[in-house]
C-alpha positions in Angstrom: 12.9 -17.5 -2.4 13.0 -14.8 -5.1 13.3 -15.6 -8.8 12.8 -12.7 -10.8 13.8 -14.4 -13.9 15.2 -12.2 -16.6 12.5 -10.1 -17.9 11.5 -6.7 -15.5 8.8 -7.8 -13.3 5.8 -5.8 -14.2 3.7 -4.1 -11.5 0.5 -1.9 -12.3 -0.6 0.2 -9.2 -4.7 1.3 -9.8 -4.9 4.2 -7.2 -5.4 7.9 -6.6 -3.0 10.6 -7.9 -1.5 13.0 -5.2 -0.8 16.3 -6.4 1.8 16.8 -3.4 3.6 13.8 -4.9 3.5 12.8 -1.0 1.3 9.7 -1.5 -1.0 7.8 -4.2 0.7 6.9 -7.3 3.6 8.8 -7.3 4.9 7.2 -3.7 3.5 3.9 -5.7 5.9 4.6 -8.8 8.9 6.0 -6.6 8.7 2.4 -4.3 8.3 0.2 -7.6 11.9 1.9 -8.6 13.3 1.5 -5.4 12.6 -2.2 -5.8 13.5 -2.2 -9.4 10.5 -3.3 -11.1 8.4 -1.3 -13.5 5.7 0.7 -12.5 2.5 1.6 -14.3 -0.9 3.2 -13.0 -4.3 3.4 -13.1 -5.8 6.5 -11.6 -8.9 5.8 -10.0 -9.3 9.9 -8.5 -7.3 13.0 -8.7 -6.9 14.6 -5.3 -6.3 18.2 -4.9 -3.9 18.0 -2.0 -0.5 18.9 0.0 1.1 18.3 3.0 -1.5 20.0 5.2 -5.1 19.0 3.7 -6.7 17.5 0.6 -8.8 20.5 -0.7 -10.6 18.5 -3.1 -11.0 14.9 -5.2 -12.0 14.2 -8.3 -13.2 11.1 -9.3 -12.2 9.2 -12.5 -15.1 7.6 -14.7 -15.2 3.8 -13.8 -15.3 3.4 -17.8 -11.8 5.2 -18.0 -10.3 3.0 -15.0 -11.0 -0.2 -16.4 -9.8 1.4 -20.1 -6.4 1.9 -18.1 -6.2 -1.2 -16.6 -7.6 -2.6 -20.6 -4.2 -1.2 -22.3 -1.8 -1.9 -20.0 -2.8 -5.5 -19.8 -3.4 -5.9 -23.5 0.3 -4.8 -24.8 2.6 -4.6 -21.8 0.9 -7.1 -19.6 0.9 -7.4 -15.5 3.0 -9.7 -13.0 1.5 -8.2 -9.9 -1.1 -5.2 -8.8 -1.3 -3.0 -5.8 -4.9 -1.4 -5.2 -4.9 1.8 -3.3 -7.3 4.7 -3.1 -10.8 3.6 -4.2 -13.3 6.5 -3.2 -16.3 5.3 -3.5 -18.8 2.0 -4.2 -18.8 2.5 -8.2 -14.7 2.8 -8.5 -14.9 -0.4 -6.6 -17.2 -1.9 -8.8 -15.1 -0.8 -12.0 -11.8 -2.1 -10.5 -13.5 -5.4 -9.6 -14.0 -5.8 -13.8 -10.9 -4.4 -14.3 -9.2 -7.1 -12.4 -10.8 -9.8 -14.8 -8.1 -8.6 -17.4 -4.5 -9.1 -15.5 -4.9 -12.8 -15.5 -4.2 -14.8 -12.1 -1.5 -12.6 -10.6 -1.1 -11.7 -6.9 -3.0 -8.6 -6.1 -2.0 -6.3 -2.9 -5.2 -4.3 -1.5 -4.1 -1.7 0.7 -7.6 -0.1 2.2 -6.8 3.6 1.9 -9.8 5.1 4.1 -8.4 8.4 5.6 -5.0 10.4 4.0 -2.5 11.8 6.3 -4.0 15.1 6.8 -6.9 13.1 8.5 -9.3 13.9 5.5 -11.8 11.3 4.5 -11.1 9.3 1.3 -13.1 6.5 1.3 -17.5 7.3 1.0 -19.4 6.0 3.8 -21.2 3.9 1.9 -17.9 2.3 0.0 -17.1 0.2 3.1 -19.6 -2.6 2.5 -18.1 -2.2 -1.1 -14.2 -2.5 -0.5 -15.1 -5.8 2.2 -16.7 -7.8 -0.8 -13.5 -7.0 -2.6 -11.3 -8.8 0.0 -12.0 -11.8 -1.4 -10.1 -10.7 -4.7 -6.7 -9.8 -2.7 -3.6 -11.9 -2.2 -2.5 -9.8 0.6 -4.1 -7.0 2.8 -2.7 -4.0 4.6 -4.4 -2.2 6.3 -3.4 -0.2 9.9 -5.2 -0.7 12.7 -7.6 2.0 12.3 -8.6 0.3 9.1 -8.3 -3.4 9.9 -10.9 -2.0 13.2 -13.2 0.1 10.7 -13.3 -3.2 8.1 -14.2 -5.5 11.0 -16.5 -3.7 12.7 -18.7 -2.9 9.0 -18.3 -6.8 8.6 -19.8 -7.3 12.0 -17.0 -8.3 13.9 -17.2 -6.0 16.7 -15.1 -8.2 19.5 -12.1 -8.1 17.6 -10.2 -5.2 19.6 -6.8 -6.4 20.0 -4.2 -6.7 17.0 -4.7 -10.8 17.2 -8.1 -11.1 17.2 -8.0 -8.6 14.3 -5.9 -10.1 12.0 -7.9 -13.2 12.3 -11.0 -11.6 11.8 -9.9 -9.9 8.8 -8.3 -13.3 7.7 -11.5 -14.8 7.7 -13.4 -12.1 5.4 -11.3 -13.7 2.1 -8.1 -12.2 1.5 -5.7 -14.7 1.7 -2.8 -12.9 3.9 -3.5 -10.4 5.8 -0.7 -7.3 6.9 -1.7 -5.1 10.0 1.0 -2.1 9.6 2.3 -0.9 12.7 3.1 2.4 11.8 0.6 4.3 13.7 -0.1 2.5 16.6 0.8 3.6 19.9 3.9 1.2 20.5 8.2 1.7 21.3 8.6 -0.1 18.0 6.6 -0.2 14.4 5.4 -3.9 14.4 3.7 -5.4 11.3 1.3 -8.5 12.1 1.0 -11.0 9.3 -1.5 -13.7 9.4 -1.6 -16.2 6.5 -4.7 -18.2 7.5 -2.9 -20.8 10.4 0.0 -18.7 12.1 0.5 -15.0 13.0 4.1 -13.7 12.7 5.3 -10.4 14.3 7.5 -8.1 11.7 9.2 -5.5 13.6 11.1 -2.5 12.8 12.3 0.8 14.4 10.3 3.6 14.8 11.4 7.5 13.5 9.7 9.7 16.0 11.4 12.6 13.8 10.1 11.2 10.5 6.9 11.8 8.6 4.5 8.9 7.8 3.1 10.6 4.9 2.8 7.6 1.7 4.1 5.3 4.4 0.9 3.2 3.7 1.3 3.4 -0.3 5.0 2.5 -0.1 4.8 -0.6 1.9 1.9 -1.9 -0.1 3.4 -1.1 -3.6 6.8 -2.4 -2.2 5.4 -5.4 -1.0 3.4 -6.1 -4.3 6.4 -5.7 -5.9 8.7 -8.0 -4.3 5.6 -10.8 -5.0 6.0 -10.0 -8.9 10.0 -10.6 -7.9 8.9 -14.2 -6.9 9.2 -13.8 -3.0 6.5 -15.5 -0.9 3.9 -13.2 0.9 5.8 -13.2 4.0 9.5 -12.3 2.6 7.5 -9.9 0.7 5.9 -8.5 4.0 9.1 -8.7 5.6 11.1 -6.8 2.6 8.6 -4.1 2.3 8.8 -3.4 5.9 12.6 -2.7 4.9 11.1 -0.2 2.1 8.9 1.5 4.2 10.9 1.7 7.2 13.4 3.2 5.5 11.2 5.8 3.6 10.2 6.9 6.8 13.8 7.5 7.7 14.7 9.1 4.9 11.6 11.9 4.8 11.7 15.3 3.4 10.6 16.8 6.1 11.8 20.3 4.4 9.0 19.4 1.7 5.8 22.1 2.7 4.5 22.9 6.0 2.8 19.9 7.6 4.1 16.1 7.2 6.7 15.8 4.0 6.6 12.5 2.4 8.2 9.9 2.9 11.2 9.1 0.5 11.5 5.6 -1.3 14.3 6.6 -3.1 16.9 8.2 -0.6 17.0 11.5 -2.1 18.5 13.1 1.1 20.5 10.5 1.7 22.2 10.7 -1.4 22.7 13.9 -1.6 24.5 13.9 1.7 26.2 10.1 0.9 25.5 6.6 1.8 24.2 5.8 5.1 23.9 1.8 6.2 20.0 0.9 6.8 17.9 0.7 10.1 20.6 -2.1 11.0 23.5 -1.3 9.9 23.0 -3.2 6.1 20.5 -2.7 3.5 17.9 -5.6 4.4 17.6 -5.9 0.8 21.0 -6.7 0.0 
């Protein structure tokens, strides 16, 4: 179980910066609140993007993202890391050194390949990249459109079903594996988690009325948070489906024109009063 000690649980998230605040860092910063550790970032790309398209990206020099990862390691130091938007082959490259300098912590890679808007945000040639840093990663989680795409560039192309995925991506290094459930085509959002010898289903309820916009960012920063809380990868996987279920709930769906992001922190909600979680209770309580 959970022993956060009495010092704030550090968590540094090296991603890509969303301009629409939807997804990227800032859904990585507002889930680290939510979960009451302290966030701090690495911007691997700035994306020039809103709720309908991402008109542009940036990328950031692979000297400057392993400079970012350098001083926050050096003075403030790092209890977990979440891994997000990577781009292309060289970022990967430059957060594969940057790693080097957080010590032995638990590292969350979530495979960010294609935003919301259905826009492209991982190079072609990346993929063969991002699988050899697998190996690096506590805990993977991909959706199923990923966890297909990794297996497939890995050679693996009899995995079809969720099962056969899971092991599949199980046996290209990471040591857990987290298949979101979010977008398949199911009654109910179930999470797969696969820790080398047993799969366990995760479920949750599913917001047909929601927006799944930083869906993907929140559950991985949430679940890389709760590991720098002292939970094991499963109760991790388990709370963060409780963050990102409810984010999904909660989304400002007044926010722009196409999907509004999802919302960590309950902004509606408190604005119009409490409300009791997907079950009644906070499943973090």
């Amino acid at each position: 179980m959970a022993n956060p000690g009495s010092r704030t649980p550090r968590v540094l998230s090296i991603a890509g910066s969303d301009s629409g605040g939807g997804a990227g860092i800032q859904a990585d910063l507002k889930a680290f609140a939510r979960c009451g550790v302290h966030g701090m970032t690495a911007i691997t790309a700035i994306t020039w993007q809103n709720t309908v398209t991402v008109a542009g990206v940036t990328p950031v020099p692979p000297e400057a993202i392993v400079g970012q990862v350098a001083a926050v390691a050096d003075d403030i130091g790092v209890d977990a890391v979440k891994i997000g938007m990577l781009g292309s082959a060289e970022t990967i490259g430059a957060v594969r050194d940057a790693l080097r300098l957080v010590g032995d912590v638990p590292v969350v890679l979530d495979p960010v390949m294609v935003a919301e808007s259905g826009a492209s945000l991982l190079d072609p040639d990346a993929t063969r990249a991002l699988l050899e840093l697998l190996p690096e990663a506590t805990v993977i989680t991909p959706n199923a459109l990923e966890a297909k795409a990794l297996v497939r560039e890995a050679g693996g192309t009899d995995a079809e079903t969720l099962a056969e995925l899971v092991v599949a991506l199980g046996s290209l290094g990471p040591r857990h594996v987290v298949i979101t459930g979010g977008h398949a085509d199911s009654a109910d959002a179930v999470d797969l988690y696969w820790d080398g010898a047993q799969s366990v289903e995760i479920p949750g309820p599913r917001y047909p009325g929601g927006s799944a916009h930083g869906s993907g960012c929140t559950h991985s920063s949430a679940l890389a948070a709760h590991l720098a809380l002292g939970f094991t990868p499963l109760e991790a996987a388990i709370a963060a489906k409780g963050v990102a279920s409810e984010a999904v709930r909660d989304a400002l769906t007044d926010i722009g024109s196409g999907p509004g992001p999802v919302d960590a922190l309950g902004t509606t909600a408190r604005r119009q009063g409490p409300s009791p979680g997907p079950g009644g209770h906070d499943p973090l309580a």
